[in-house]
C-alpha positions in Angstrom: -46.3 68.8 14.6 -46.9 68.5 11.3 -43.5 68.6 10.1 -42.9 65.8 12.1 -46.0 63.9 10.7 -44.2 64.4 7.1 -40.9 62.9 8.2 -42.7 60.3 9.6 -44.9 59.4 6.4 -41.7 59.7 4.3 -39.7 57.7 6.5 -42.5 55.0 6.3 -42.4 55.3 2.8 -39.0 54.5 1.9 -39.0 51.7 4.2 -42.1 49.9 2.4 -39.6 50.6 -1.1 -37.3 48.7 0.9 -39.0 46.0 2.3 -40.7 44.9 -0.9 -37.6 42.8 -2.0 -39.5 39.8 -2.6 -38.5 37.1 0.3 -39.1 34.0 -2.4 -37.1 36.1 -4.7 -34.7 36.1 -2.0 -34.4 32.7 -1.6 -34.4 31.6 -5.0 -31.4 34.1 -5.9 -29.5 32.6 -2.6 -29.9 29.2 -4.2 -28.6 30.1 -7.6 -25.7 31.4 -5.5 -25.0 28.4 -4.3 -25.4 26.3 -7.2 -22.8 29.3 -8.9 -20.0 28.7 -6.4 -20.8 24.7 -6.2 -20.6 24.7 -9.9 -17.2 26.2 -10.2 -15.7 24.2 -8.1 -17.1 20.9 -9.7 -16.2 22.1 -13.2 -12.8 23.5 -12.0 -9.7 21.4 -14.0 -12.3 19.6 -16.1 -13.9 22.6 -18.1 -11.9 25.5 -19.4 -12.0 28.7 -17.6 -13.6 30.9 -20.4 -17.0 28.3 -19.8 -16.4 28.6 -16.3 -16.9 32.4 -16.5 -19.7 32.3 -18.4 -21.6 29.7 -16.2 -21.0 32.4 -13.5 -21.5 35.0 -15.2 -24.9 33.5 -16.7 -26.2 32.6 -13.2 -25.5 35.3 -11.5 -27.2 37.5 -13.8 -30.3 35.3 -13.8 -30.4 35.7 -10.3 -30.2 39.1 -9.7 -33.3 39.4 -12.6 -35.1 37.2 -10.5 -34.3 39.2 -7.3 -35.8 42.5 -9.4 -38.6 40.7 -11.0 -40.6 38.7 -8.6 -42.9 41.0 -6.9 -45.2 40.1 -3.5 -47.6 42.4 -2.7 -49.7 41.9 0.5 -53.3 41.9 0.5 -54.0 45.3 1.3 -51.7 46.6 -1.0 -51.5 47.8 -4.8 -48.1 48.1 -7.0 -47.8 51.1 -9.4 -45.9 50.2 -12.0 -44.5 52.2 -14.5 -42.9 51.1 -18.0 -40.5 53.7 -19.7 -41.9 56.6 -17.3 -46.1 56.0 -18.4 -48.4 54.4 -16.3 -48.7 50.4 -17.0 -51.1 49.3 -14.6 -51.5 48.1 -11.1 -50.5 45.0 -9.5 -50.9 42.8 -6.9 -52.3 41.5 -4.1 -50.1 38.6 -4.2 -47.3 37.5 -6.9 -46.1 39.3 -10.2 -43.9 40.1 -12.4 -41.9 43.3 -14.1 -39.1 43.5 -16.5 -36.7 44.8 -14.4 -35.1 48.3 -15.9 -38.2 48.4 -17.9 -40.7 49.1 -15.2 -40.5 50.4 -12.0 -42.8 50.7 -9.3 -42.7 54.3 -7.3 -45.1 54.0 -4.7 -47.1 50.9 -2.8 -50.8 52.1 -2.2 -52.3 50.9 1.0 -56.0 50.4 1.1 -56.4 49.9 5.0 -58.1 52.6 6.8 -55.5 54.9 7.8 -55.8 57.8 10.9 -54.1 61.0 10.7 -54.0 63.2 13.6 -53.9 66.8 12.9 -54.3 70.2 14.9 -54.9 73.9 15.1 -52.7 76.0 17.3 -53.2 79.6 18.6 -56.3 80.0 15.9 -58.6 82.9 16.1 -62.1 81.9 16.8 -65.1 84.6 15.1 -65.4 86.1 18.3 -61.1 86.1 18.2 -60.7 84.3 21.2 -57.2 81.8 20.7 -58.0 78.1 21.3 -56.3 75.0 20.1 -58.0 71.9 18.7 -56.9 68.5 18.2 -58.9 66.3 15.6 -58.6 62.8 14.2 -58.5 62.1 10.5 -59.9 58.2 9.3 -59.5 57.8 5.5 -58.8 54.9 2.7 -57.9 55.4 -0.9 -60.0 53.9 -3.0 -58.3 54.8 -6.3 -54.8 53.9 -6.3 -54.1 55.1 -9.7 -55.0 58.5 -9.1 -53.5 58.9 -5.5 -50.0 57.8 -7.4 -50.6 60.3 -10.5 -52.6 63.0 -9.5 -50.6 64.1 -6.3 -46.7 63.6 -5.4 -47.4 62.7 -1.7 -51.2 62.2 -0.7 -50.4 61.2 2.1 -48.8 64.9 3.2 -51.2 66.4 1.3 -54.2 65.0 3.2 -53.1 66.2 6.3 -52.4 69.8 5.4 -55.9 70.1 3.8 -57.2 68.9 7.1 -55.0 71.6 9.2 -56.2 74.1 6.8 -59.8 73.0 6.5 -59.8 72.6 10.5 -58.9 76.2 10.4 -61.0 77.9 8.2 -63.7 76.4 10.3 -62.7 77.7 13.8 -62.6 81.0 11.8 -65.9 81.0 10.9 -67.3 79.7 14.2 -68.5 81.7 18.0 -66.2 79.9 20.7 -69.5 78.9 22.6 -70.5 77.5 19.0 -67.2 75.2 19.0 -67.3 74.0 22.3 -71.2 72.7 21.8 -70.9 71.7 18.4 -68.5 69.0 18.2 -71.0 67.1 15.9 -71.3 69.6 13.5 -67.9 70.6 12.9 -66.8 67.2 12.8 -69.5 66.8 9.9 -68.4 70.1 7.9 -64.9 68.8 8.0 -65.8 65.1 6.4 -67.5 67.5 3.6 -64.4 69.8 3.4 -61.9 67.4 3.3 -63.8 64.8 1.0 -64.4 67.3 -1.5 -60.7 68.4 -1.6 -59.5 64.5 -1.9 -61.6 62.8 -3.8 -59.5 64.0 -7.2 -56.8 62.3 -5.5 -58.7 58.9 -5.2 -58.6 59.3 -1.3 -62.3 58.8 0.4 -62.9 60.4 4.2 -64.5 57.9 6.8 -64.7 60.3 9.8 -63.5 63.1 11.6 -63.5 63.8 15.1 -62.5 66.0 17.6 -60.6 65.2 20.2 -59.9 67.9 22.4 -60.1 72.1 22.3 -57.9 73.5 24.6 -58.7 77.2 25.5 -56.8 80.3 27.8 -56.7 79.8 31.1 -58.0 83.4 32.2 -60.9 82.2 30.0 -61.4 78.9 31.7 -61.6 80.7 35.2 -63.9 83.2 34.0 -66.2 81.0 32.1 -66.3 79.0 35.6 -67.3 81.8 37.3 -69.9 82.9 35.1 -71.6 79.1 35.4 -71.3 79.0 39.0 -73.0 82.2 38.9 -75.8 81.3 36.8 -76.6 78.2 39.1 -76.7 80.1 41.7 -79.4 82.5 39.9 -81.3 79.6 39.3 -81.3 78.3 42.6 -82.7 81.8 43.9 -85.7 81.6 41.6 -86.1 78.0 42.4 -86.4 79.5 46.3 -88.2 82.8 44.9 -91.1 79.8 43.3 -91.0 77.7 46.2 -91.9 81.0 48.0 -94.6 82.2 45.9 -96.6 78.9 46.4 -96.4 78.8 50.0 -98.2 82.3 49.9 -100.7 81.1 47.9 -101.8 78.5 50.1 -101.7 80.5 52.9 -103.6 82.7 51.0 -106.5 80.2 50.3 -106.6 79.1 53.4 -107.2 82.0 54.9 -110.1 82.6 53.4 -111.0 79.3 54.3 -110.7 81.1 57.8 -112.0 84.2 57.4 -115.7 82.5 57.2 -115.2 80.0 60.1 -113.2 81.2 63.2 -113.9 78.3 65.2 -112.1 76.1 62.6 -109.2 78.9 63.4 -109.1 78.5 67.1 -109.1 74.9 66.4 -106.1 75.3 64.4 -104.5 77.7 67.0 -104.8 75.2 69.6 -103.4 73.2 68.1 -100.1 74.8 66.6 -100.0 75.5 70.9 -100.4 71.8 71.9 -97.8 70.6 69.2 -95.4 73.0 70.3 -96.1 72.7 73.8 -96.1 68.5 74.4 -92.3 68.7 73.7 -90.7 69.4 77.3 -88.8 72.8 77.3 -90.5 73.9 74.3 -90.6 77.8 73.4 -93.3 78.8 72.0 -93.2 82.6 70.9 -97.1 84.2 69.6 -97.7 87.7 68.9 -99.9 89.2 71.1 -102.5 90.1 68.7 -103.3 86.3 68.6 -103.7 86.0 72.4 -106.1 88.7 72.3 -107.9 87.8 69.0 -108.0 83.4 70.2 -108.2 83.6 73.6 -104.9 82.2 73.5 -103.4 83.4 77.0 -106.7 81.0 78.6 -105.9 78.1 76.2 -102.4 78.1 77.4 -102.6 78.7 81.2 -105.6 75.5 81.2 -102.3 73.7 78.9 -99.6 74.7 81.6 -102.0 73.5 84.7 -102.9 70.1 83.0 -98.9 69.3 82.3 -98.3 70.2 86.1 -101.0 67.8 87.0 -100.1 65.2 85.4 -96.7 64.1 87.6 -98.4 64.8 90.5 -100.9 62.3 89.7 -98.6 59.4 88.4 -97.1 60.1 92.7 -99.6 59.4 93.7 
């Protein structure tokens, strides 16, 4: 991958060398053409040939200086230029000039916010467990000078001390500490990185993670182990929920204990509630019948639900 991102960036590159042939300069070298070959022809029979030769001669070299020497650079951009090998100065945005042979311009520094995508592969975590994380890089340069001086391609070397700083981290870092603590890693990689570009005259916006990719086996595991835990919670959720009910079954006995008429009123009716349903089952231990007069309370129950359909007959 990041092989790739190199190509890329230095395929970019030479095609912004190649694209800032001035348009105007261009067109204004196309004209002189013209007027070249127009002017040849008019001055053909009249002039002789040795003046001819050095009208074309003359114009033709004018234009191609022009072609060389008119410069466009767009807004967001900064010319290095370079006169006999030693920094000149910077150009641009907009029109200049340069002597051409005398000065040349190396590299075009873009001040946009650029993004960088980076990654760590098969690293070993503290705990050496192997994950893979994908990150984002957002960063401007700020100093052109230094970015074309003080490093051959900052643009390469911005994205190796990100792969590089990405992995030291992961290094230093518990796998349950990475995959909770996007924040903070994404914080101690703006400070890494910044402090390793800044000499360049590159500034770092933000990093973010995107994405950590662990082992499979792990995956399943660590999905068993939180289903597991919920489950433990959910048993001393029910455990709780338990240990309350006996508590107030607790204070209400004693409620009972000092009033059994208030419990026979209660037992009745538990046995009415569950008895008004038709074909209701109620089961009661037989300590209860003996204790509440239950087996009394129920046959007078039973006779008065027989009673009743024989008097709506009637």
């Amino acid at each position: 991958m990041e092989s790739k991102f190199i190509k890329n960036s230095i395929q970019r590159k030479q095609g912004k060398e190649d694209q800032h042939i001035s348009g105007v300069a261009v067109t204004i070298f196309g004209i002189l053409m013209v007027i070249t070959v127009l002017g040849a022809v008019l001055m053909d029979g009249r002039v002789p040939d040795v003046w001819i030769g050095l009208f074309v001669a003359g114009t033709v070299i004018l234009g191609t200086c022009l072609l060389f020497a008119l410069k466009v650079a767009s807004q967001w951009e900064k010319a290095v230029v370079l006169r006999l090998g030693r920094f000149h100065g910077l150009r641009g945005p907009g029109v200049f000039w340069i002597i051409p042979i005398v000065d040349t311009i190396p590299s075009w520094i873009d001040h946009r916010v650029m993004v960088t995508p980076f990654s760590a592969e098969k690293t070993l975590t503290k705990d050496t467990v192997p994950v893979d994380v994908d990150a984002v890089l957002f960063w401007m340069v700020w100093d052109a000078e230094k970015a074309a001086l003080e490093v051959k391609d900052y643009q390469s070397a911005i994205a190796w001390a990100a792969q590089t700083a990405l992995r030291d981290i992961i290094g230093r870092m518990m796998l349950a500490d990475i995959l909770i603590g996007r924040s903070a890693i994404d914080e101690e990689l703006q400070r890494i990185i910044d402090e390793r570009t800044t000499p360049w005259g590159v500034t770092v916006n933000s990093v973010e993670i995107r994405d950590i990719v662990i082992p499979q086996d792990l995956e399943d595991s660590m999905s068993r182990q939180a289903q597991a835990e919920r489950e433990r919670q959910a048993r001393v959720i029910l455990g709780e929920s338990e240990k309350q009910i006996a508590a107030s079954f607790a204070e209400a006995s004693q409620a009972y204990i000092s009033n059994p008429t208030a419990l026979h009123l209660r037992a009745m009716n538990m046995l009415f509630e569950g008895l008004k349903e038709k074909g209701a089952l109620v089961i009661v231990p037989s300590s209860a019948v003996d204790t509440m007069n239950l087996g009394a309370m129920s046959g007078i129950v039973s006779i008065a639900q027989n009673n009743v359909p024989k008097e709506n007959m009637k």
